[in-house]
TORTI-606445 format. One record per atom (N, C-alpha, C): atom name; x, z negated, y negated. Coordinates in nm, 2 decimals. Each point is the difference from the previous one (the first is absolute). Example, Ala and Ser with C-alpha at 12.3 -4.5 7.8 and 13.67 -1.06 7.14 Angstrom:
<gutis>
GUTI  atome      c1      c3      c2
GUTI      N    1.32   -0.78    0.57
GUTI     CA   -0.09    0.00   -0.12
GUTI      C    0.09    0.00   -0.12
GUTI      N   -0.04    0.07   -0.11
GUTI     CA    0.09    0.00   -0.11
GUTI      C   -0.08   -0.08   -0.11
</gutis>
This chain:
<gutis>
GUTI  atome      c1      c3      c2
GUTI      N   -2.66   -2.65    7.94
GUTI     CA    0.08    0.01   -0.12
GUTI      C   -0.07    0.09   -0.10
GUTI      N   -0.04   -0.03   -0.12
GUTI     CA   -0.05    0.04   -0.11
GUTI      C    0.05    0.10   -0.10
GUTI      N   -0.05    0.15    0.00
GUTI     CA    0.09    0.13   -0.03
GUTI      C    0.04   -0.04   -0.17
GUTI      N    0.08    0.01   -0.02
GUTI     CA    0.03    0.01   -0.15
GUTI      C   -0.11    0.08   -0.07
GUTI      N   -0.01   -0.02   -0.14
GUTI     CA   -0.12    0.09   -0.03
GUTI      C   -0.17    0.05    0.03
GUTI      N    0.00   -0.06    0.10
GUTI     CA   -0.13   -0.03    0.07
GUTI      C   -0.09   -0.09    0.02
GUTI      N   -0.13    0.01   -0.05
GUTI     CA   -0.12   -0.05   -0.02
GUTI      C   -0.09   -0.08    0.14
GUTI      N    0.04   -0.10    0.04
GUTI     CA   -0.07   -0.09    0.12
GUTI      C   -0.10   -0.07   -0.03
GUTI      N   -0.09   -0.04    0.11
GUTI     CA   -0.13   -0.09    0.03
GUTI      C    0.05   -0.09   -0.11
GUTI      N    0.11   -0.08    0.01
GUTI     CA    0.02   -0.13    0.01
GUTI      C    0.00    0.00   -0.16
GUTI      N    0.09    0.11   -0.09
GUTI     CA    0.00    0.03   -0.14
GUTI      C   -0.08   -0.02   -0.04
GUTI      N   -0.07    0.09    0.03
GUTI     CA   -0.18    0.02   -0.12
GUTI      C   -0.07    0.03    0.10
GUTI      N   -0.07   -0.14    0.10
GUTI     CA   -0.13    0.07    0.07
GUTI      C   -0.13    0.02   -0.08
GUTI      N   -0.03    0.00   -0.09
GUTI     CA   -0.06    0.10   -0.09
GUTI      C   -0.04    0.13   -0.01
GUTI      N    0.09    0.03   -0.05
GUTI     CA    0.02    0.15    0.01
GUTI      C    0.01    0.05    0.16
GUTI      N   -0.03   -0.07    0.12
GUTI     CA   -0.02    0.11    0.11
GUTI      C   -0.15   -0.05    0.03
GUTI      N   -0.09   -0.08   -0.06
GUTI     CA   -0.16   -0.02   -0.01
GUTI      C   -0.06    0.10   -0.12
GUTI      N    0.08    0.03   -0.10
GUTI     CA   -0.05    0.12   -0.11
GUTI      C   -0.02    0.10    0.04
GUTI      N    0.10    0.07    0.13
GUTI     CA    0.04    0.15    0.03
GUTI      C   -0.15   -0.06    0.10
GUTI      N   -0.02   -0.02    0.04
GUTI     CA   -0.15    0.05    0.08
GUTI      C   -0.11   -0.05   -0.05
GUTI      N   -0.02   -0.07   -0.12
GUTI     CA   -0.11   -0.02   -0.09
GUTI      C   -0.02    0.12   -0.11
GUTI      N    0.11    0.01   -0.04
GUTI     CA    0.00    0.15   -0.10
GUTI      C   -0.04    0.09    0.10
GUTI      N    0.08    0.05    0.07
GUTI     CA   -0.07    0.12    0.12
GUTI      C   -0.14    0.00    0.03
GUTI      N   -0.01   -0.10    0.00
GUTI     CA   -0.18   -0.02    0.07
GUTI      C   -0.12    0.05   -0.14
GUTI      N    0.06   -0.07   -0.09
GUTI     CA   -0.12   -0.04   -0.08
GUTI      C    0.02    0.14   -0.12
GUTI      N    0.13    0.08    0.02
GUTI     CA    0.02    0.12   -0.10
GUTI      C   -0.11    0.09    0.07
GUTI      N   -0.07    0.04    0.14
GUTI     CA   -0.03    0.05    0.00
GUTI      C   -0.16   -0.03    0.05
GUTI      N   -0.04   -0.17   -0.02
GUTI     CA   -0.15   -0.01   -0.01
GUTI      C    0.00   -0.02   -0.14
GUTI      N    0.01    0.06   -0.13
GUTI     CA   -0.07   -0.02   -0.14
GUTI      C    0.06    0.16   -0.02
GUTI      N   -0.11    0.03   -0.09
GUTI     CA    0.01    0.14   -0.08
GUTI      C    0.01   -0.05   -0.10
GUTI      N    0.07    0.13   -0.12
GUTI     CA    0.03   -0.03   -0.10
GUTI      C   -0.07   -0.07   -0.09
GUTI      N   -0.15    0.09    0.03
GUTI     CA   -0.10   -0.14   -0.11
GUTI      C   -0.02   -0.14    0.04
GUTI      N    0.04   -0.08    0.14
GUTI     CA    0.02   -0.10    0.00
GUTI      C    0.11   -0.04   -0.05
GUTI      N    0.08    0.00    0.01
GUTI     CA    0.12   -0.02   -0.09
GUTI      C   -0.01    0.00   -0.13
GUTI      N   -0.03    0.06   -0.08
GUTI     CA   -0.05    0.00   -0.15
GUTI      C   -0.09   -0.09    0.00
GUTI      N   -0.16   -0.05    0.07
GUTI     CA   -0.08   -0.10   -0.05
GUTI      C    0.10   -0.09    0.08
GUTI      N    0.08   -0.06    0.06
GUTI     CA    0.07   -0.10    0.03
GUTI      C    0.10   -0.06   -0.09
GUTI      N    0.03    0.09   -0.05
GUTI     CA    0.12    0.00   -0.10
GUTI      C   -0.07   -0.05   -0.13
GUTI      N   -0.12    0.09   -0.02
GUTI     CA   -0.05   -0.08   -0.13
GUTI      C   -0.07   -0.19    0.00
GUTI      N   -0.05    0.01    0.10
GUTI     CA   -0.04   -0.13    0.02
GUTI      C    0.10   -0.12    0.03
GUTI      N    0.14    0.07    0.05
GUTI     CA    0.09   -0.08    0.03
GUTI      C    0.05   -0.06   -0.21
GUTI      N    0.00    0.08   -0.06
GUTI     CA    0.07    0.02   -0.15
GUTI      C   -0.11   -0.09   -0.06
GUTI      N   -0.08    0.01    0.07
GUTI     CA   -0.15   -0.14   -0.04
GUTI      C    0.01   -0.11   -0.01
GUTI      N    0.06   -0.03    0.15
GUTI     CA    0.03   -0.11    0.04
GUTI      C    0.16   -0.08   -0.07
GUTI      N    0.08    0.07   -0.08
GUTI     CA    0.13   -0.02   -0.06
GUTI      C    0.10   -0.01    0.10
GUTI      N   -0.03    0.07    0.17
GUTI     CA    0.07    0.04    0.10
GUTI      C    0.13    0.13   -0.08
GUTI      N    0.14   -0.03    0.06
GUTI     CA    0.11    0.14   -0.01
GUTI      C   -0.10    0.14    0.03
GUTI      N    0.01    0.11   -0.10
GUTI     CA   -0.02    0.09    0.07
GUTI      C    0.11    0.08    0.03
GUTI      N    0.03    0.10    0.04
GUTI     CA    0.12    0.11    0.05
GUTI      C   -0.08    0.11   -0.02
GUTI      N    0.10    0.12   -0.03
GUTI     CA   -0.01    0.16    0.00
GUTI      C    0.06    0.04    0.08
GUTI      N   -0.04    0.10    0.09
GUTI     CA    0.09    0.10    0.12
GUTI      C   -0.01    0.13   -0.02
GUTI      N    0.09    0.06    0.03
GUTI     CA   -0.04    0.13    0.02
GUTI      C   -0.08    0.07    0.13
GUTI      N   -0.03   -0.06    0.08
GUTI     CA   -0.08   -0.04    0.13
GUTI      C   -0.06   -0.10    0.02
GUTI      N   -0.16    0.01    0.05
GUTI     CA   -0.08   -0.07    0.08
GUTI      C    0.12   -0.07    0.06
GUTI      N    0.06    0.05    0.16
GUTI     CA    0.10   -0.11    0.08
GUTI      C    0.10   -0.04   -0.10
GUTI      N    0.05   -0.02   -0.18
GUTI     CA    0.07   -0.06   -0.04
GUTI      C   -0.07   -0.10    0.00
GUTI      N   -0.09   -0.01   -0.07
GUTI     CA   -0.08   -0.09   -0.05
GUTI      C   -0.06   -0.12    0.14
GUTI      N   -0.03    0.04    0.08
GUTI     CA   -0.08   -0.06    0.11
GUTI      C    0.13   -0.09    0.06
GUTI      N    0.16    0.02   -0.02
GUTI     CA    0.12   -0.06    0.06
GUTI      C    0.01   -0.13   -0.09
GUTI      N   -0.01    0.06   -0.14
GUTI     CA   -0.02   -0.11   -0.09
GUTI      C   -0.09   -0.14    0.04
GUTI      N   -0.11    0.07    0.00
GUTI     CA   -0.10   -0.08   -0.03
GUTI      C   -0.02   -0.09    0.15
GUTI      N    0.05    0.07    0.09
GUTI     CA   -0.02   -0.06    0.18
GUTI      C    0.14   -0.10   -0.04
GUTI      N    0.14    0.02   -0.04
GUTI     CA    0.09   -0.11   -0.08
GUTI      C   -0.07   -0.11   -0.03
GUTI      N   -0.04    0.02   -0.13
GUTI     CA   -0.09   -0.08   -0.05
GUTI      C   -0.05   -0.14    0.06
GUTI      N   -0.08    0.05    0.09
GUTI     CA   -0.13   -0.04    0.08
GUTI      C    0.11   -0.10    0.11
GUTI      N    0.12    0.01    0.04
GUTI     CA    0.09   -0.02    0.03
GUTI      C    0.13   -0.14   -0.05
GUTI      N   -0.05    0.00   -0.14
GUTI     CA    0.09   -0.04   -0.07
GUTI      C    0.10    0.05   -0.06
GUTI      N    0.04    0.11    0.01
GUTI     CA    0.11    0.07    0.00
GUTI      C   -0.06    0.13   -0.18
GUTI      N    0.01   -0.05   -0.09
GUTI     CA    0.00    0.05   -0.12
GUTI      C    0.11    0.11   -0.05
GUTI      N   -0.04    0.09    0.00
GUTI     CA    0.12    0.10   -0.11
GUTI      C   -0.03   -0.02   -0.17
GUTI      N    0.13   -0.02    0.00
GUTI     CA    0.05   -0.06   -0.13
GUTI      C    0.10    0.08   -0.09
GUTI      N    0.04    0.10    0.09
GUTI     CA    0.09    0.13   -0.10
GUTI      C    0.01    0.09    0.07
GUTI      N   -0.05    0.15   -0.01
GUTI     CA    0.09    0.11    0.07
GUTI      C    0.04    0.14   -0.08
GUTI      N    0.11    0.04    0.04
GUTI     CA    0.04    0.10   -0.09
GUTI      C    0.02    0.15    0.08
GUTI      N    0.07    0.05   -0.01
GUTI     CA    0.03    0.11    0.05
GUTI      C    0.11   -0.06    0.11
GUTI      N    0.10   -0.11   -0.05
GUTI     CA    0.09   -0.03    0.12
GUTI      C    0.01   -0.10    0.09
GUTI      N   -0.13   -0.09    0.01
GUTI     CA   -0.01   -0.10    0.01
GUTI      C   -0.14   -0.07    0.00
GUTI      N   -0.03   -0.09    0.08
GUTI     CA   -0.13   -0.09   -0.04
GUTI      C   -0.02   -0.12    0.06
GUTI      N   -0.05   -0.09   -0.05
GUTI     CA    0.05   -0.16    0.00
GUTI      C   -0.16   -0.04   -0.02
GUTI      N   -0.01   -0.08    0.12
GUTI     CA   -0.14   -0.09    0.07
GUTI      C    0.07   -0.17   -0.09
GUTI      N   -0.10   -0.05   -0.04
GUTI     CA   -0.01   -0.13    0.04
GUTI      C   -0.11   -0.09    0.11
GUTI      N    0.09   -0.07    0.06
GUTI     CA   -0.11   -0.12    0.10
GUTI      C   -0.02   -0.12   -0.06
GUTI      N   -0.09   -0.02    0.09
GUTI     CA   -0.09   -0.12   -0.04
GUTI      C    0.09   -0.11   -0.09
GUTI      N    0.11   -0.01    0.12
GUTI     CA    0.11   -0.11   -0.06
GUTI      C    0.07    0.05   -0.13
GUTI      N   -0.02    0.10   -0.01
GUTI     CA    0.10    0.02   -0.18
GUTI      C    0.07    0.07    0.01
GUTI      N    0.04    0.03    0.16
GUTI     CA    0.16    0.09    0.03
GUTI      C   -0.02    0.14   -0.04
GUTI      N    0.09    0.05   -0.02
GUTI     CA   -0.02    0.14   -0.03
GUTI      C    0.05    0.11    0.15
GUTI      N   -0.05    0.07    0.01
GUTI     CA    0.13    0.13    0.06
GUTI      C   -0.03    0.10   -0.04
GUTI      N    0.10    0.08    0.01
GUTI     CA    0.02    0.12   -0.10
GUTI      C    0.09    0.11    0.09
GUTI      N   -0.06    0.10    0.01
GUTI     CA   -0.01    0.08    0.12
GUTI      C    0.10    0.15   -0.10
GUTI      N    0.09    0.04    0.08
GUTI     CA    0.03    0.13   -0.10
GUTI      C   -0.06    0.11    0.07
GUTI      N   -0.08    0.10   -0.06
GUTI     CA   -0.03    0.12    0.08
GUTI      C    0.07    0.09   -0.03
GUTI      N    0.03    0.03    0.14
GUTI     CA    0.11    0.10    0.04
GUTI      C   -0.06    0.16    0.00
GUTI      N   -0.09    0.01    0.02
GUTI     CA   -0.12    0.15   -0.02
GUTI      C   -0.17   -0.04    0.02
GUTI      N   -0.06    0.13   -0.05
GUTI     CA   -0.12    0.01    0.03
GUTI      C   -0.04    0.14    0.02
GUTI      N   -0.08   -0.02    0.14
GUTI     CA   -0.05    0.14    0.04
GUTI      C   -0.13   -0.01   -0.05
GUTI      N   -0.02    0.11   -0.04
GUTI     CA   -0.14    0.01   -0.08
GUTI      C   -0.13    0.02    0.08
GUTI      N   -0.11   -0.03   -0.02
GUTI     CA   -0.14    0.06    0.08
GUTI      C    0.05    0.12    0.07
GUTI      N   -0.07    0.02    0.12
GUTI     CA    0.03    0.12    0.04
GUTI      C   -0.14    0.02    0.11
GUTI      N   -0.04    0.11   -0.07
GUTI     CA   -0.12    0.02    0.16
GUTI      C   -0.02    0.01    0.10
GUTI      N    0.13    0.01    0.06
GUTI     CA    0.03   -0.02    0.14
GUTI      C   -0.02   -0.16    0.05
GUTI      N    0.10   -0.03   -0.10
GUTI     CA    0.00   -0.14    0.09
GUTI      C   -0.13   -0.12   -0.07
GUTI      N   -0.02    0.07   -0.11
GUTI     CA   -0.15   -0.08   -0.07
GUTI      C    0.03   -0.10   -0.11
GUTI      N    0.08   -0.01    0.00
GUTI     CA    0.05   -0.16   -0.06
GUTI      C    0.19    0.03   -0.07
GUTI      N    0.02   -0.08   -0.06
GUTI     CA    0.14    0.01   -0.06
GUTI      C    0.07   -0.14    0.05
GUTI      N    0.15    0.01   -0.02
GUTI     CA    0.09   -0.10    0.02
GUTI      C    0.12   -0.03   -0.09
GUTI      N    0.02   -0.14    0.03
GUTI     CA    0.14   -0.03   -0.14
GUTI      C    0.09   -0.06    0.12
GUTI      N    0.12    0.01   -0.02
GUTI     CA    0.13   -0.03    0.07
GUTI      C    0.04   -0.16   -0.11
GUTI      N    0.00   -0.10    0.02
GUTI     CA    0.05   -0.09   -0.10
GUTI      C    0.09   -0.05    0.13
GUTI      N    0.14   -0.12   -0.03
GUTI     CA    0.08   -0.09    0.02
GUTI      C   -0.03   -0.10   -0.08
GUTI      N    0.06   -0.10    0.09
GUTI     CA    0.00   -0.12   -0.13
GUTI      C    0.09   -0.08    0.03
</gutis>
Protein backbone atom coordinates (compact mmCIF):
# COMPACT_ATOMS: atom_id res chain seq x y z
CA UNK A 1 0.00 0.00 0.00
CA UNK A 2 1.29 3.39 -1.14
CA UNK A 3 2.14 6.05 1.80
CA UNK A 4 0.16 9.23 1.13
CA UNK A 5 2.61 11.90 0.28
CA UNK A 6 5.33 9.77 -0.76
CA UNK A 7 7.51 9.60 -3.74
CA UNK A 8 7.81 5.75 -5.38
CA UNK A 9 9.82 3.80 -8.14
CA UNK A 10 6.71 3.51 -9.95
CA UNK A 11 5.85 7.69 -9.79
CA UNK A 12 8.98 9.14 -11.16
CA UNK A 13 11.56 6.36 -11.86
CA UNK A 14 13.62 9.11 -12.94
CA UNK A 15 14.38 10.79 -10.34
CA UNK A 16 15.78 7.61 -8.47
CA UNK A 17 18.48 7.17 -11.77
CA UNK A 18 19.40 11.25 -11.09
CA UNK A 19 20.22 10.66 -7.34
CA UNK A 20 23.16 8.35 -8.34
CA UNK A 21 24.17 10.17 -11.60
CA UNK A 22 24.31 13.61 -9.82
CA UNK A 23 26.31 11.95 -6.86
CA UNK A 24 28.71 10.43 -9.09
CA UNK A 25 29.48 12.91 -11.56
CA UNK A 26 29.28 16.24 -8.73
CA UNK A 27 32.28 14.84 -7.66
CA UNK A 28 34.39 13.77 -10.99
CA UNK A 29 34.33 17.53 -12.59
CA UNK A 30 35.89 20.55 -10.83
CA UNK A 31 34.71 23.74 -11.04
CA UNK A 32 36.64 24.76 -14.24
CA UNK A 33 35.06 21.81 -15.88
CA UNK A 34 31.84 22.91 -15.25
CA UNK A 35 32.28 26.46 -16.55
CA UNK A 36 34.03 25.11 -20.05
CA UNK A 37 30.99 22.68 -20.16
CA UNK A 38 28.60 25.12 -19.59
CA UNK A 39 30.03 27.48 -22.05
CA UNK A 40 30.20 25.04 -24.84
CA UNK A 41 26.80 23.69 -23.85
CA UNK A 42 25.29 27.71 -24.38
CA UNK A 43 27.17 27.02 -27.95
CA UNK A 44 25.45 24.40 -28.78
CA UNK A 45 21.70 26.38 -27.95
CA UNK A 46 21.55 23.46 -25.13
CA UNK A 47 19.44 24.84 -21.44
CA UNK A 48 21.92 26.09 -19.27
CA UNK A 49 21.24 26.23 -15.29
CA UNK A 50 22.92 28.24 -12.38
CA UNK A 51 23.62 26.57 -8.82
CA UNK A 52 24.84 27.53 -6.07
CA UNK A 53 26.88 24.25 -6.01
CA UNK A 54 28.94 22.11 -8.25
CA UNK A 55 26.38 18.99 -6.78
CA UNK A 56 23.38 21.45 -7.77
CA UNK A 57 24.37 21.77 -11.01
CA UNK A 58 25.70 18.10 -11.77
CA UNK A 59 21.74 16.81 -10.33
CA UNK A 60 20.51 19.09 -13.03
CA UNK A 61 22.40 18.18 -15.68
CA UNK A 62 22.63 14.07 -14.74
CA UNK A 63 18.31 14.98 -14.99
CA UNK A 64 18.82 16.15 -18.04
CA UNK A 65 20.86 13.40 -19.61
CA UNK A 66 17.83 11.48 -18.17
CA UNK A 67 15.14 13.21 -19.74
CA UNK A 68 13.91 14.70 -16.80
CA UNK A 69 14.32 18.75 -17.44
CA UNK A 70 13.93 21.49 -14.70
CA UNK A 71 11.68 23.89 -15.80
CA UNK A 72 10.94 26.11 -12.64
CA UNK A 73 12.36 26.25 -9.12
CA UNK A 74 11.78 28.64 -6.41
CA UNK A 75 12.47 28.85 -2.95
CA UNK A 76 9.23 26.56 -2.37
CA UNK A 77 9.18 24.29 -4.90
CA UNK A 78 10.59 22.90 -8.21
CA UNK A 79 9.07 21.30 -11.24
CA UNK A 80 11.04 18.83 -13.81
CA UNK A 81 9.59 18.18 -17.09
CA UNK A 82 9.84 14.56 -18.99
CA UNK A 83 10.31 13.61 -22.03
CA UNK A 84 6.48 13.03 -22.40
CA UNK A 85 5.45 16.71 -21.53
CA UNK A 86 4.40 15.80 -17.93
CA UNK A 87 5.36 17.90 -15.39
CA UNK A 88 5.98 17.17 -11.56
CA UNK A 89 6.51 19.52 -9.17
CA UNK A 90 8.00 18.70 -5.96
CA UNK A 91 7.47 21.12 -2.79
CA UNK A 92 10.61 21.53 -0.76
CA UNK A 93 10.09 21.11 2.60
CA UNK A 94 13.95 22.24 3.75
CA UNK A 95 17.44 22.50 2.76
CA UNK A 96 20.50 21.66 4.71
CA UNK A 97 23.29 23.50 3.56
CA UNK A 98 26.96 22.24 2.53
CA UNK A 99 28.53 21.15 5.50
CA UNK A 100 32.19 19.78 5.86
CA UNK A 101 31.45 17.10 7.63
CA UNK A 102 29.24 15.48 5.56
CA UNK A 103 30.81 17.12 2.18
CA UNK A 104 27.90 17.73 0.24
CA UNK A 105 24.31 19.42 0.92
CA UNK A 106 20.65 18.14 0.85
CA UNK A 107 16.93 19.38 0.00
CA UNK A 108 13.95 17.61 1.70
CA UNK A 109 11.12 18.07 -1.31
CA UNK A 110 7.46 16.03 -1.39
CA UNK A 111 5.49 15.92 -4.21
Amino acid sequence: RKKEGFIDEQDTPELNQVYNVGTTSSYALSDSDLAEDELRLRGLGVPTYEGESPDELALVRGASKFGLNLSNRSANSVTFEGKDGRETKLEVLCTLPFDNVRKGMSVCVVG
